[in-house]
C-alpha positions as CSV (number, residue, x, y, z in Angstrom):
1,X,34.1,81.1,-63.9
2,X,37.1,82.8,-65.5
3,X,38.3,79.9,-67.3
4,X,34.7,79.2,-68.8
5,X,34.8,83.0,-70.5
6,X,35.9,81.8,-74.7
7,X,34.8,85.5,-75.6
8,X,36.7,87.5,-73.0
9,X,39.5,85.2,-73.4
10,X,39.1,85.9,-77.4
11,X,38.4,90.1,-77.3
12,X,39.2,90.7,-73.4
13,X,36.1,92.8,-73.4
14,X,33.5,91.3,-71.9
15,X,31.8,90.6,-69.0
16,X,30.1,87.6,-67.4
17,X,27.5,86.5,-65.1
18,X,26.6,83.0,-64.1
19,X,24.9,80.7,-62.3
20,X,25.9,78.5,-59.0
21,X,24.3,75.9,-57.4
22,X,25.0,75.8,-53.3
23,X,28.0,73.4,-53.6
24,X,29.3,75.9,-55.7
25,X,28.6,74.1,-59.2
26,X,28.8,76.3,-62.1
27,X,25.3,76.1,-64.1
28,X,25.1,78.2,-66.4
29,X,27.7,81.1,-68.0
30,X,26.6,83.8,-70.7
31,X,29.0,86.7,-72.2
32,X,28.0,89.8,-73.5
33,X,29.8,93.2,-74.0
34,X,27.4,94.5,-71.4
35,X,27.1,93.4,-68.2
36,X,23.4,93.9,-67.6
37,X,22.8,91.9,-70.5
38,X,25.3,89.1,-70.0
39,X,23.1,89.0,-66.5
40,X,19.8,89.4,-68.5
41,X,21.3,86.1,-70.6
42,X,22.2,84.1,-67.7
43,X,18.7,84.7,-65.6
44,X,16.9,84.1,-69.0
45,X,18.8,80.6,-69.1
46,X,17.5,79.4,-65.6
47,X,13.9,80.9,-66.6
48,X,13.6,79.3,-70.4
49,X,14.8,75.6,-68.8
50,X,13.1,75.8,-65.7
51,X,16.1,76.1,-63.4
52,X,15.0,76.2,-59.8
53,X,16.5,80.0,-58.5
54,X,15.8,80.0,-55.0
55,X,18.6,78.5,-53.7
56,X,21.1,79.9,-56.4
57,X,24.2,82.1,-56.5
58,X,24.7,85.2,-59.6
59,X,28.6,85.7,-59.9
60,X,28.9,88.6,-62.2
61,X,32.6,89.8,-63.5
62,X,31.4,93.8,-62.9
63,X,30.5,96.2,-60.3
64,X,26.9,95.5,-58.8
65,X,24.6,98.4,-59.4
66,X,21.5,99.4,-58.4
67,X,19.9,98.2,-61.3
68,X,22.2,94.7,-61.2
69,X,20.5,93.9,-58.0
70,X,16.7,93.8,-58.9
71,X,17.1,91.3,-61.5
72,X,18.2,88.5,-59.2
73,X,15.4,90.3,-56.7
74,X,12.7,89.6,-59.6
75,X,14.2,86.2,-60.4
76,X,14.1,85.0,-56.8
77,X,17.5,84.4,-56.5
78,X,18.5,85.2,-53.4
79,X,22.2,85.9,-53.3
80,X,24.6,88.0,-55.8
81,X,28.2,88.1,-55.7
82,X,30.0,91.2,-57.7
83,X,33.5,90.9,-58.8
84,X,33.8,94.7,-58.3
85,X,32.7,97.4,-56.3
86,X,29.1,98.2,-55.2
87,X,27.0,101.8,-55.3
88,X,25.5,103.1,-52.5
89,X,22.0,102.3,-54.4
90,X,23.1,98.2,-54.7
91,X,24.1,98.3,-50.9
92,X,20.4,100.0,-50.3
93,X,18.0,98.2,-52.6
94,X,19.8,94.6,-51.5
95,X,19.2,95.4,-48.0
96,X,15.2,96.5,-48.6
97,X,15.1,93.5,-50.3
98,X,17.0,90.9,-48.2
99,X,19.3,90.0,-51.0
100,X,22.8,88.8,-49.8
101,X,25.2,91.0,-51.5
102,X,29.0,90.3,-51.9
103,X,31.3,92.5,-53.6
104,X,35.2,92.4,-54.7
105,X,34.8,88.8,-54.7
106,X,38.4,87.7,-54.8
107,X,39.8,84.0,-54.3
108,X,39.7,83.6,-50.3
109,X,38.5,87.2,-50.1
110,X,35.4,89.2,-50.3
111,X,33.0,91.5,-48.6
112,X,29.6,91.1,-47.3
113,X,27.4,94.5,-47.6
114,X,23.9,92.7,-47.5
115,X,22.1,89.2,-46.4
116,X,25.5,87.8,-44.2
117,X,22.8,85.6,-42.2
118,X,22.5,83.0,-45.4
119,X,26.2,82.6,-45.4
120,X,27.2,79.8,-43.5
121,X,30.8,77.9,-42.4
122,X,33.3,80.0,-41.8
123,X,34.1,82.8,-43.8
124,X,38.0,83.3,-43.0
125,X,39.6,86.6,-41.7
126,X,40.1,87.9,-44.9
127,X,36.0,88.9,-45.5
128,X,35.1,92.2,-44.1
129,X,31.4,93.2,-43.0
130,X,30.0,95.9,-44.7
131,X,26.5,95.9,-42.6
C-alpha cells in the first residue's frame, strides 16, 4: 500500500485507505489530506463500480476511530485494519457489530481487538489479542 501513495510520497501529508481482496490483492487506493475522506473515497470506489465488499479488507494509514469503523459496517465490509492505534469507541462499536478490527498493522506484526474468528492460518507470535 505504501508504495502505491504518489501524493504522500509528493507532500508526506496524507493519508490512505484501500481496498484488499482475500489473497491480499490491492483493489483500489485513494489519498486525501483526511483520513475519513480518503476512506469515504476508497468505499465510494467499490460502490460506484460495483465491487463485491463482503469478503474485502479496509487498510487505512491512520488511527481507527469510532467513526472510521461504521463506514466499512455500512458498506458490508467486514474487516478493517488501522495502521495506528484504536479508541476505546472503535474497539466497542467493532465488537457490537462483528467487525474484525486490527490495529498497529506492522509488517509480520499486528493486533487483533475485534472479529479474530475470520482470521485464519497462523497469525505468528508477534500478533497480540486485544479481546
Amino acid at each position: 500500500m505504501t508504495g502505491e501513495q504518489t501524493l504522500y510520497r509528493t507532500t508526506g501529508g496524507t493519508h490512505a485507505a484501500a481496498v484488499f481482496d482475500r489473497e491480499g490483492r490491492l483493489l483500489v487506493l485513494r489519498e486525501d489530506v483526511g483520513r475519513h475522506n480518503a476512506l469515504d473515497k476508497a468505499i465510494g470506489h467499490c460502490l460506484l463500480e460495483g465491487v463485491a465488499t463482503e469478503d474485502k479488507v479496509i487498510v487505512t494509514s491512520g488511527r481507527a476511530s469510532g467513526e472510521l469503523v461504521l463506514k466499512p459496517v455500512a458498506a458490508g465490509v467486514p474487516v478493517l485494519a488501522a495502521m495506528s492505534a484504536p479508541t476505546a469507541l472503535a474497539v466497542t462499536w467493532a465488537e457490537q457489530y462483528r467487525l474484525t478490527l486490527i490495529a498497529f498493522l506492522k509488517p509480520r506484526r499486528a493486533n487483533i481487538y475485534a472479529g479474530s474468528h475470520r482470521l485464519t492460518g497462523p497469525l505468528g507470535a508477534s500478533t497480540e489479542r486485544h479481546e
